[in-house]
LUMSEMI-354784 format. One line per 8 residues: number of its first residue (from 1); their letters; for each residue x, y, z of C-alpha. Coordinates in steps of 0.2 Angstrom, whole numbers. Each point is the difference from the previous one (the first is absolute). Layout:
NUM	a	X:Y:Z  ... .
***
This chain:
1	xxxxxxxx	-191:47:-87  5:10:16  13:1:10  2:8:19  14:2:10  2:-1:18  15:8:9  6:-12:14 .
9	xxxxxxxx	14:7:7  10:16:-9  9:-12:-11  -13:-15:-3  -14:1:-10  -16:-14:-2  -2:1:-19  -18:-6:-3 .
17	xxxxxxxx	-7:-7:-19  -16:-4:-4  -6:-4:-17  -15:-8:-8  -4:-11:-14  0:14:-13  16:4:5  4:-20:-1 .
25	xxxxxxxx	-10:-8:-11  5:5:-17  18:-5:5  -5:-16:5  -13:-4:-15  16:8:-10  13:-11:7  -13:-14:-1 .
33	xxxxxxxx	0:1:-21  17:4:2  5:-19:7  -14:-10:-12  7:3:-13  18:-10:5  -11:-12:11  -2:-18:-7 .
41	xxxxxxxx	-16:-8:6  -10:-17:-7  -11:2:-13  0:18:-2  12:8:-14  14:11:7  -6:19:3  -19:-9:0 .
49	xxxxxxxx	-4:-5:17  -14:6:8  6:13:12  -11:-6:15  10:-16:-2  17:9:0  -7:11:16  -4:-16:10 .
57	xxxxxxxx	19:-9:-5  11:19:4  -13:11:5  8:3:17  16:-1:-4  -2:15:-13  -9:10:13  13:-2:11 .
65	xxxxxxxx	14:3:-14  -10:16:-4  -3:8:21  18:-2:-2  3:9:-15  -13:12:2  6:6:20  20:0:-6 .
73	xxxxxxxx	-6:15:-14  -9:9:15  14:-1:9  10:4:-14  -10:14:-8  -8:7:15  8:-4:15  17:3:-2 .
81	xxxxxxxx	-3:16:-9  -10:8:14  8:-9:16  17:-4:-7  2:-15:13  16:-7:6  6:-19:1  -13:-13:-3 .
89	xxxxxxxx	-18:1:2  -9:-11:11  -18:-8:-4  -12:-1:14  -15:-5:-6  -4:-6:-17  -19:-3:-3  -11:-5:-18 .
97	xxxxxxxx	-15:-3:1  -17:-1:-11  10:10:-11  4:11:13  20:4:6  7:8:11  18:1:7  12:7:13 .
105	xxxxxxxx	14:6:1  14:5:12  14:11:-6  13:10:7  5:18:-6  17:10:3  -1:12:15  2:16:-2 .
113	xxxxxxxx	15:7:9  14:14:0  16:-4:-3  11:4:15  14:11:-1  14:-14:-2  13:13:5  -8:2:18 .
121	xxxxxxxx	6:-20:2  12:-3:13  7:-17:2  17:-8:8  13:-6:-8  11:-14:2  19:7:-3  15:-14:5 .
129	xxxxxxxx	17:-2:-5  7:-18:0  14:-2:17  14:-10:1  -8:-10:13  -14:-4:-10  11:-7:-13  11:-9:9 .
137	xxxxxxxx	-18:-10:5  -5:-2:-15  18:-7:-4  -2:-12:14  -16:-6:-3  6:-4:-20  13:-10:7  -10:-10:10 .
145	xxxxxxxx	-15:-1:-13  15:-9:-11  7:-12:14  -4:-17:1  -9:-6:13  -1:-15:10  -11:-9:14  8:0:18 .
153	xxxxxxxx	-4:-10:16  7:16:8  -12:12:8  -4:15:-12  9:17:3  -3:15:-5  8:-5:-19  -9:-12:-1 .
161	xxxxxxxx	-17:-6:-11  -11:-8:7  -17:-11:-6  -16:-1:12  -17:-6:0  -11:14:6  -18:2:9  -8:13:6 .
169	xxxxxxxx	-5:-1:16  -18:7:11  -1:10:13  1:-14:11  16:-6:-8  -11:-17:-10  5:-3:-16  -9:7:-15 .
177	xxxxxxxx	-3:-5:-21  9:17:-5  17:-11:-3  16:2:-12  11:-13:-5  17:1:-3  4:18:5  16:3:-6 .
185	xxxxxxxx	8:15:12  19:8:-2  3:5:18  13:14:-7  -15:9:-10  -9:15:10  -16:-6:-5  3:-16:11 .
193	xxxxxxxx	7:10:16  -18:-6:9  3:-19:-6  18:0:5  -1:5:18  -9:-14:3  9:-12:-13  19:2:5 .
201	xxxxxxxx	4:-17:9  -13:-10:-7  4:-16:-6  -9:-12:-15  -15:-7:10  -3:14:13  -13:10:3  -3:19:6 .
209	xxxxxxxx	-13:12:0  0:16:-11  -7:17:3  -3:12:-15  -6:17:5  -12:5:-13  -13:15:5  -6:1:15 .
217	xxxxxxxx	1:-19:8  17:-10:-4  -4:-17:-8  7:-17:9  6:-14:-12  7:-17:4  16:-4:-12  5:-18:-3 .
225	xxxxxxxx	19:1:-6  2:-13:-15  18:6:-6  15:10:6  12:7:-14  18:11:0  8:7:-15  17:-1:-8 .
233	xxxxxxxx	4:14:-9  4:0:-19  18:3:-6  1:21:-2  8:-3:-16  -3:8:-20  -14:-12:-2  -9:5:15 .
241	xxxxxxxx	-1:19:-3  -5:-3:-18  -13:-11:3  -8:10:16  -1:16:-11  -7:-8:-16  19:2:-9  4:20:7 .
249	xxxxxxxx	13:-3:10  15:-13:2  7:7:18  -6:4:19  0:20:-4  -9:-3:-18  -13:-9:9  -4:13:16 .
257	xxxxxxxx	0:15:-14  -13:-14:-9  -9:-4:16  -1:21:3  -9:3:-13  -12:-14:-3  -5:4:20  -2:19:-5 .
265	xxxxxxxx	-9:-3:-17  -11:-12:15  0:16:12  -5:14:-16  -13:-13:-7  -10:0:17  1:15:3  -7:5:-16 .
273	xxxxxxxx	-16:-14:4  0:9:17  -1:18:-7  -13:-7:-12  -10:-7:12  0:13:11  -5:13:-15  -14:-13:-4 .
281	xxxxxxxx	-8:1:19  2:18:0  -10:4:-16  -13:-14:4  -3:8:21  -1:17:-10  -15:-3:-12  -18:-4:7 .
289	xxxxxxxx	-12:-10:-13  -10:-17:1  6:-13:-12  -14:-10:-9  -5:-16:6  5:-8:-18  16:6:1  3:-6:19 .
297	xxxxxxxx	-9:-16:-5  13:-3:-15  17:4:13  -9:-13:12  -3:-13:-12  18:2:-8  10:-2:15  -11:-16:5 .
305	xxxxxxxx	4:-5:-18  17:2:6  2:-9:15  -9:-14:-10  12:-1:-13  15:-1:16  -8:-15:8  0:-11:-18 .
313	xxxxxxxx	-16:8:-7  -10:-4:14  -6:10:17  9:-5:17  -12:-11:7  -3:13:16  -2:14:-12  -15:12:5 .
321	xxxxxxxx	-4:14:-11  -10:10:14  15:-1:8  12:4:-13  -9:13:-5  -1:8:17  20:-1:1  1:8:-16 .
329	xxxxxxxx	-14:12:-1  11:15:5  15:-3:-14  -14:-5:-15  -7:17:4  16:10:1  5:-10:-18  -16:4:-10 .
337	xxxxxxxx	2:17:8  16:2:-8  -5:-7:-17  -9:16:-4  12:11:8  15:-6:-11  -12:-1:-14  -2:21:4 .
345	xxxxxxxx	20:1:0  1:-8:-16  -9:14:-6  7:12:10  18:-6:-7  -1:-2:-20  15:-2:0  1:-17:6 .
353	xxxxxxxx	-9:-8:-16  10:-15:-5  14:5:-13  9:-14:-11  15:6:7  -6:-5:17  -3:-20:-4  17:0:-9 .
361	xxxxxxxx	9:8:14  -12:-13:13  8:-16:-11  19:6:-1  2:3:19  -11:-15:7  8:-12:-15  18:8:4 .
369	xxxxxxxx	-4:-6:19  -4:-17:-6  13:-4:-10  -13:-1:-14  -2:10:-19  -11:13:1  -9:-7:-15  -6:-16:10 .
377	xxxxxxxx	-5:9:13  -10:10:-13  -7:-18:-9  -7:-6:18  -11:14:1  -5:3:-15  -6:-18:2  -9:3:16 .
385	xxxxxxxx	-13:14:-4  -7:2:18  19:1:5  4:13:-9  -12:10:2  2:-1:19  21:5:-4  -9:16:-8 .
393	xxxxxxxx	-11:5:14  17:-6:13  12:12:-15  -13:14:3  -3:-2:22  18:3:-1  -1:16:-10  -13:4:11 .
401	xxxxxxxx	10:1:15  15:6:-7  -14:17:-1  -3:-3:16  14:-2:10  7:16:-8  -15:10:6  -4:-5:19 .
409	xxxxxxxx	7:6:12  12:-17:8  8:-1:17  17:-11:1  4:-10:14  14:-10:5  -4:-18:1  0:1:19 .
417	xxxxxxxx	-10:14:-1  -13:-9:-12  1:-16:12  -5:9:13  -15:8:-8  -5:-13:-7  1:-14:8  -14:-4:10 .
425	xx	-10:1:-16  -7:-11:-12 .
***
């Protein structure tokens, strides 16, 4: 047997086997014995067939039993020892022949990389109290989300909600397939403000043209109003306020104090993502290391098993994985780059190995936030084992940045100050 390596790049390797029939041919003659005993064959005693006879009925199926056997002990006992690879290896090249293998192999190995200094980390953060103003909104907009609404001949307003047939239009203004049916819009929301200049006045059964600037060339599409509908508010009552705040508050000021502090919980949560994110980029743009094809291949091949399993376990019919691919290249690189960087922190950090107390304290907060008993919570994933151990590795990301976010070195801005930074990117 011998076996040669073959550095591809400073994280792949070519792993090449090649054996011969004395390094074969006793396991298969073995194995061959092995199955006539059991084997039951016309005229011939169990354990008594001639072995020729057993060769031509199995003979390649054992052989092929045995490469397989025989290559995952190398890889076991020789490879991983001396090359200690990384994800899954890929086979290139599997060859037997006259008694003669020979097999390749593709695998990836960690690179080999210095830690940076995580206190040298700067990164923004996002720091925003709650207004008045934006409450009284968010008061508004509970109101009108509990109102009844009915259809109206009327032309819509600025109140009102509106349902449209939309297509998007070419540059010379034709219709195209890119459609969407029964596109419910509320005029009031900021997210509509484009729709609504050119949907105030419209009646049922008219049409009018719709510009949406996203990047650098605005896109036209021709709306087809199907239904026009205005609000009547709910009665402002016990009932209202209880229900609206899930039972937390029975009057107007109750409910504003309520709405405050789900909105800033809202606020404190993304900001926390934000600060995440931004700690994430900075140690990724930091380090400079290949990541091993296998392990690039395996990000690739699980977010197209994704997008498969969002479209009813099948692929969009235009889907093109050259395509997708080339869209995606840059972030599949950045994530398995950061797959051994936090692997590094882990170790950095020993202090974030899971502890009991951790899961338990994990079940009381997010059952006490669903109204659930910590213990059921507990049950479900102890019932789902790929589930829980994905809650281990999320308990201990968290305990993870908690170490972080106390040692770089953060910037606070205001929310206008943020926007303004970071709004013109992605």
């Amino acid at each position: 047997m011998n076996i040669s390596v073959e550095n591809i790049t400073a994280v792949d390797k070519k792993i090449t086997i090649e054996a011969d029939s004395s390094d074969l041919g006793p396991r298969i003659d073995k194995a061959l014995k092995k199955y006539r005993k059991t084997m039951n064959i016309p005229g011939f005693r169990p354990g008594s067939a001639p072995i020729g006879l057993i060769k031509k009925r199995i003979g390649k199926d054992v052989e092929n039993e045995q490469i397989d056997e025989f290559v995952q002990e190398i890889f076991q006992k020789e490879i991983i020892p001396n090359h200690k690879p990384v994800g899954e290896p890929r086979m290139e090249k599997l060859n037997y022949t006259d008694g003669k293998l020979e097999v390749e192999l593709m695998i990836g190995t960690a690179p080999e990389f210095e830690l940076t200094d995580v206190n040298a980390i700067k990164v923004d953060k996002l720091v925003h109290d709650v207004t008045d103003e934006e409450v009284a909104k968010e008061y508004e907009f509970s109101i009108r989300r509990a109102s009844e609404w009915s259809e109206t001949e009327d032309a819509a307003t600025e109140e009102s909600k509106v349902t449209v047939d939309v297509v998007r239009l070419d540059k010379d203004g034709k219709e195209t397939d890119d459609k969407d049916e029964d596109l419910s819009l509320d005029l009031k929301s900021e997210q509509n403000k484009e729709y609504a200049s050119a949907l105030v006045g419209k009646k049922k059964g008219d049409e009018t043209t719709i510009e949406i600037k996203d990047g650098e060339e605005p896109e036209s599409y021709k709306a087809t109003v199907k239904k026009v509908e205005n609000h009547t508010a709910p009665e402002l009552d016990e009932e209202f306020f209880k229900q609206q705040s899930r039972g937390q508050s029975t009057n107007e000021e109750e409910f504003k104090s309520y709405l405050k502090s789900q909105i800033q919980n809202y606020f404190d949560q993304t900001a926390d993502d934000l600060l995440r994110d931004k700690i994430v980029t900075s140690l990724i743009d930091s380090h400079d290391f290949e990541v091993p094809q296998n392990i690039y291949q395996d990000i690739l091949n699980g977010r197209i098993n994704n997008l498969r399993k969002e479209n009813e376990d099948t692929l969009p019919d235009d889907f093109n994985k050259e395509e997708f691919e080339s869209e995606n290249k840059d972030s599949i690189m950045k994530e398995g780059k950061w797959t051994f960087i936090v692997s590094d922190l882990f170790e950095k950090y020993p202090d974030t190995e899971i502890q009991a107390e951790d899961v338990d304290k994990f079940f009381e907060v997010e059952a006490a936030k669903m109204g659930l008993p910590a213990e059921m919570l507990r049950n479900f994933y102890a019932s789902q084992s790929e589930q829980l151990e994905q809650l281990r590795m999320r308990i201990r990301t968290d305990k993870l940045f908690g170490k972080l976010i106390d040692e770089v070195s953060v910037n606070e801005l205001s929310r206008d100050e943020y926007e303004k930074k970071y709004s013109n990117k992605k």
